[in-house]
Structure formats: structure tokens, C-alpha cells
Wavefront OBJ file of the C-alpha trace (Angstrom):
o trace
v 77.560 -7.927 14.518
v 75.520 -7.290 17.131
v 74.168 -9.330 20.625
v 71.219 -8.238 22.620
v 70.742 -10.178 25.824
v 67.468 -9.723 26.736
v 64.727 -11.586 28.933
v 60.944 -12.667 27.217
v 59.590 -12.195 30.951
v 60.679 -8.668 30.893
v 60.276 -5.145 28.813
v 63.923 -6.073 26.946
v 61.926 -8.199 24.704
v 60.711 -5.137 22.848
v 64.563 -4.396 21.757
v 64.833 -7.994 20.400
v 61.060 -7.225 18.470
v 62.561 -4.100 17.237
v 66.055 -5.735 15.653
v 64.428 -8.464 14.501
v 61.606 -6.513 12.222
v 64.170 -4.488 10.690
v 66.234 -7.630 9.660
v 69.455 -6.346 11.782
v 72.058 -8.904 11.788
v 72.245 -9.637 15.185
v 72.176 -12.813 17.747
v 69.618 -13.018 20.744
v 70.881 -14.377 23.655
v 67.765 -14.694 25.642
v 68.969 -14.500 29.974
v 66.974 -16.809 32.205
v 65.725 -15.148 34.958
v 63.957 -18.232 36.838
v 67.867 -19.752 37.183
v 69.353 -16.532 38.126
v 71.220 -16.319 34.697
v 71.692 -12.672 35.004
v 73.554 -12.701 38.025
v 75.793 -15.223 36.941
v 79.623 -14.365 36.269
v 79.633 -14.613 32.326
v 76.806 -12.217 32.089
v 77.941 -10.148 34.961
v 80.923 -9.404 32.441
v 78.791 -7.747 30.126
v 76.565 -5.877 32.694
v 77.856 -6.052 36.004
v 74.196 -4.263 37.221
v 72.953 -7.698 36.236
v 70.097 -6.304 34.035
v 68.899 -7.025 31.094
v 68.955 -5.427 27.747
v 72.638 -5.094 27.049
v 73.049 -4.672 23.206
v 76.669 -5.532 22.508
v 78.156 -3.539 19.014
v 81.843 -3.470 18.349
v 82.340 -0.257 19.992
v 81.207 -1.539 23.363
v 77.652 -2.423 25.214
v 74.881 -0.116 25.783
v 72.419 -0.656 28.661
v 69.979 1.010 30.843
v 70.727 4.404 32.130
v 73.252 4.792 34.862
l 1 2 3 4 5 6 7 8 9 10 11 12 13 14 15 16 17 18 19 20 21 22 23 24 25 26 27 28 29 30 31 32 33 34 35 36 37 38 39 40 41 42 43 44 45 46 47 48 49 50 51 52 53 54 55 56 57 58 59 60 61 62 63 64 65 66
């Protein structure tokens, strides 16, 4: 299974466009930048740059370039 965290106020939308027309099983978990979501500790533990996409798979999370 996989998780994108991604943001609708950002270009990481496109990502959860993309999985979603090819009917990947996957679960959106949409980051709330107006709150400060993505600097928050939970999501910090999946991207500790804070930024969003991060597409979670079972052999580990994939996110912007270094």
C-alpha cells in the first residue's frame, strides 16, 4: 500500500492526480500548510525537510531531490 502526503495549495497535488487516474491503491493524506502541518513532529518523521510530496511504499519514502 502506498501513502502520498501531499498539499492541494502546492505542485504535490499532481502526484495525488497521477495515482489516483491510474486506480493505484493508495491513501492521500493531504498536509495543511495554513496550520503548519508539515512542520509538525508526526510528519517531520516521514520527511524531516518538512516538504511535501513524500510517497511512502514498503521499501521506504521517496521525496524531492536531496
Amino acid at each position: 500500500m502506498l501513502t502520498l502526503y501531499y498539499s492541494e495549495k502546492s505542485c504535490s497535488f499532481a502526484p495525488h492526480i497521477l495515482l489516483y487516474d491510474t486506480g493505484a491503491d493508495f491513501v492521500a493524506k493531504r498536509i495543511d500548510f495554513d496550520t503548519g502541518e508539515q512542520n509538525s513532529q508526526g510528519y517531520l518523521s516521514v520527511n524531516p525537510k518538512g516538504r511535501v510530496p513524500a510517497l511512502m511504499t514498503p521499501d521506504g519514502v521517496l521525496t524531492e531531490n536531496p
